[in-house]
KOLSE-638052 format. One record per residue (C-alpha): x, y, z; residue number from 1. Coordinates in pm, 1 decimal. Layout:
N
> xx  yy  zz  nr
> X  Y  Z  NUM
...
This chain:
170
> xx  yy  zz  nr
> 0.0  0.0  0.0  1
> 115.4  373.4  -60.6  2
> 20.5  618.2  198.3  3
> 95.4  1017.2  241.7  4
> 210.5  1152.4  552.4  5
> 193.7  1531.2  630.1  6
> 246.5  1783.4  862.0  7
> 212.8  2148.0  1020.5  8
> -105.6  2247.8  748.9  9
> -98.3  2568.5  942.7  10
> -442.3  2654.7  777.0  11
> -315.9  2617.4  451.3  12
> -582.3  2538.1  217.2  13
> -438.4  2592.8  -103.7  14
> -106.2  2361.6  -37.2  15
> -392.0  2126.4  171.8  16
> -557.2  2082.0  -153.7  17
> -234.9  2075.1  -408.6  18
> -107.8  1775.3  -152.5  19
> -397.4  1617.3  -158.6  20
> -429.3  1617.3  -559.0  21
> -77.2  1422.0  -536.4  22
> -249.0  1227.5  -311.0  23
> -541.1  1114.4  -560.5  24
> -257.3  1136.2  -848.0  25
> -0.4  845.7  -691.7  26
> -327.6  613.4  -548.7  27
> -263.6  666.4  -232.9  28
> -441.8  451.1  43.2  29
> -410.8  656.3  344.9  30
> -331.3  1023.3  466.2  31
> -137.0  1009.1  799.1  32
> -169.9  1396.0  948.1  33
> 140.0  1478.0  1183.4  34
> -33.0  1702.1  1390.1  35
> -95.8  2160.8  1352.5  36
> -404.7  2125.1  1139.7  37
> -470.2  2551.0  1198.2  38
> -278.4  2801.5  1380.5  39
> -327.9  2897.8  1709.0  40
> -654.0  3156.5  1745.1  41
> -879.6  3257.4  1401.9  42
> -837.7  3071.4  1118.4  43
> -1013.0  3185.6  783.7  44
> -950.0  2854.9  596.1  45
> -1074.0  2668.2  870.0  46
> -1416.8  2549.2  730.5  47
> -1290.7  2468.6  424.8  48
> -1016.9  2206.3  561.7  49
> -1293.5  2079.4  750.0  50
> -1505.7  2031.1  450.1  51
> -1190.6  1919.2  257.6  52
> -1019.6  1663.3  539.2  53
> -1400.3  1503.2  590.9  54
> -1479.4  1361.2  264.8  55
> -1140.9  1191.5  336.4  56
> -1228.7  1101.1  706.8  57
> -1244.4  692.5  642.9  58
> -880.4  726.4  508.3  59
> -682.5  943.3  737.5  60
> -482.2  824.4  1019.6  61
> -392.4  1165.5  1286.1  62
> -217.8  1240.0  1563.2  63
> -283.1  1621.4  1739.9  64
> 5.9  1914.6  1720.0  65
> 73.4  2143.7  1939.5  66
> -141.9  2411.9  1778.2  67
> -454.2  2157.1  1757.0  68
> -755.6  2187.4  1995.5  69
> -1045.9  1994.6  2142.2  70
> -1229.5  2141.5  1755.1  71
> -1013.3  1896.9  1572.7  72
> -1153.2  1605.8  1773.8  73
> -1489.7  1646.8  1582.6  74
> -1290.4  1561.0  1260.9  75
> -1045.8  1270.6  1406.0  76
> -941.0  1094.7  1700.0  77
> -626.5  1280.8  1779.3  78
> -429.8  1100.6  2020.1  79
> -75.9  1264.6  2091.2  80
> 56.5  890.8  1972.8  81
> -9.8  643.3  1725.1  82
> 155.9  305.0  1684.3  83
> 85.4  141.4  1350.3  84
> 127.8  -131.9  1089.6  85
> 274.5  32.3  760.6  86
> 359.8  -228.7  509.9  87
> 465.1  -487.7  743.6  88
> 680.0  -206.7  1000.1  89
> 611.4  -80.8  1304.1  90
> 541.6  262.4  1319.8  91
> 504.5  550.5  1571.9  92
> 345.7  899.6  1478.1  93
> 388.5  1156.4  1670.5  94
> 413.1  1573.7  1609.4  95
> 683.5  1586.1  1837.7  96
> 969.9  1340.3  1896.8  97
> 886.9  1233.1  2242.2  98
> 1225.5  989.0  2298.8  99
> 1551.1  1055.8  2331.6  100
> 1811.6  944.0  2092.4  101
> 1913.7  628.8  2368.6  102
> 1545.7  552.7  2486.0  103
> 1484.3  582.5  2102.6  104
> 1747.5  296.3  1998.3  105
> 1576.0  44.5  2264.3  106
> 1210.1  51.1  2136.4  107
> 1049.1  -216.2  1932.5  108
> 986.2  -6.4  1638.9  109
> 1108.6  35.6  1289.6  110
> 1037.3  385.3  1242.7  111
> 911.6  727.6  1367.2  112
> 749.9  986.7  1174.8  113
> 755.4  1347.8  1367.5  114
> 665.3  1695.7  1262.6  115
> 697.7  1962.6  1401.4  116
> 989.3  2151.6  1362.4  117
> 903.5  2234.0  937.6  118
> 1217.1  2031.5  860.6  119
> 1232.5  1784.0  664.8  120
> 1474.8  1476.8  742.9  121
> 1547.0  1150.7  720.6  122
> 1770.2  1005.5  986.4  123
> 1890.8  662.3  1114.6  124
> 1948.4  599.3  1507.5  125
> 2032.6  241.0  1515.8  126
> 1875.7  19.4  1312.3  127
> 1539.8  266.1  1338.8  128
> 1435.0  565.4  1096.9  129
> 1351.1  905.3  1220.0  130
> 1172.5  1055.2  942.7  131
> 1012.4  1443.7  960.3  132
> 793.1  1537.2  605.3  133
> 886.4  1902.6  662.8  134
> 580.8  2134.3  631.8  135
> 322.7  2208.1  335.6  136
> 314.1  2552.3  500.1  137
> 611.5  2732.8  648.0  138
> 874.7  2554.7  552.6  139
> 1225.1  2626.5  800.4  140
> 1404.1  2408.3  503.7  141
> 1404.9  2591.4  185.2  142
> 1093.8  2467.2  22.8  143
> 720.6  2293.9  147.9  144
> 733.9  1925.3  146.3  145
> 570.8  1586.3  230.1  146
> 616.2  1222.5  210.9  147
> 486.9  944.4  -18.5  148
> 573.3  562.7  146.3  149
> 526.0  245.5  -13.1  150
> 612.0  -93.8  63.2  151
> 1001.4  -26.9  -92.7  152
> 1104.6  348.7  18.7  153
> 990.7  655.1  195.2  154
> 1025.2  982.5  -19.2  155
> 1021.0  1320.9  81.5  156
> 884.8  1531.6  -222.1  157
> 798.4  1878.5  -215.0  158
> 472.9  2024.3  -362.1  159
> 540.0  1938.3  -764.3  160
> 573.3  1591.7  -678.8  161
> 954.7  1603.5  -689.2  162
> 1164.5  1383.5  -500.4  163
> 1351.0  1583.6  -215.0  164
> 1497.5  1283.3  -39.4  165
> 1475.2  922.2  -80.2  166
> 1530.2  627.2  146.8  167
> 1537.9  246.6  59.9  168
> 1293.4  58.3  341.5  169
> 1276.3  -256.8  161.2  170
């Protein structure tokens, strides 16, 4: 299966709905939302990522941000932590990294997706991946960007589809 991962959204409708054309473009199965949905306070777009991130409701997988509120919960159940199944790997999602780099290397998991910090990365710390899809808004790392992951490799792409960063998984 192929699945999209995304974070910080930051009330970004117009990047929400280029993502999500990639989305519908590469077949993707699931949306996995790293958390910051809207910005703290008003939020103009905020109806229309509603609107948008509900007809999708079935397929998305989310964790809450730091900028997310009790209003989210009437879209998704937001837990601050999600441990998955991805293509036969363990997986933890989470909008901030909540392990250190030792507590990290002794957990049964094969990889960690975290947002955040609007920079994307793809690190190793043992034999796990730390992987961060950047932002679609407010990028701190030269240019918007998300991930696509399939059963052989996790790519970070920014919003033209482009491959930013590529990692074998298989």
């Amino acid at each position: 299966m192929k699945y999209m991962v995304i974070s910080d959204i930051h009330g970004d409708i117009y990047n929400l709905n280029k993502v999500l054309d990639i989305y519908t473009k590469e077949h993707c199965s699931k949306l996995i939302l790293l958390g910051d949905l809207f910005d703290y306070g008003i939020d103009l777009n905020r109806a229309d990522i509603i609107n948008r991130l509900n007809m999708m409701r079935d397929n998305i997988i989310a964790v809450r941000g730091n900028c997310d509120n009790n209003i989210n919960d009437i879209l998704f159940d937001m837990p601050y932590i999600n441990k998955v199944i991805l293509n036969g790997k363990k997986v933890l999602l989470t909008h901030s990294l909540i392990y250190t780099k030792k507590q990290t290397k002794s957990i049964d998991l094969d990889i960690i997706f975290v947002g955040h910090t609007h920079i994307k990365d793809i690190s190793e710390i043992g034999n796990k991946l730390i992987v961060n899809p950047g932002s679609i808004s407010k990028s701190r790392s030269g240019e918007n960007s998300f991930i696509i992951i399939d059963d052989k490799s996790i790519t970070i792409r920014n919003l033209n589809n482009i491959i930013l960063l590529d990692k074998n998984i298989a």
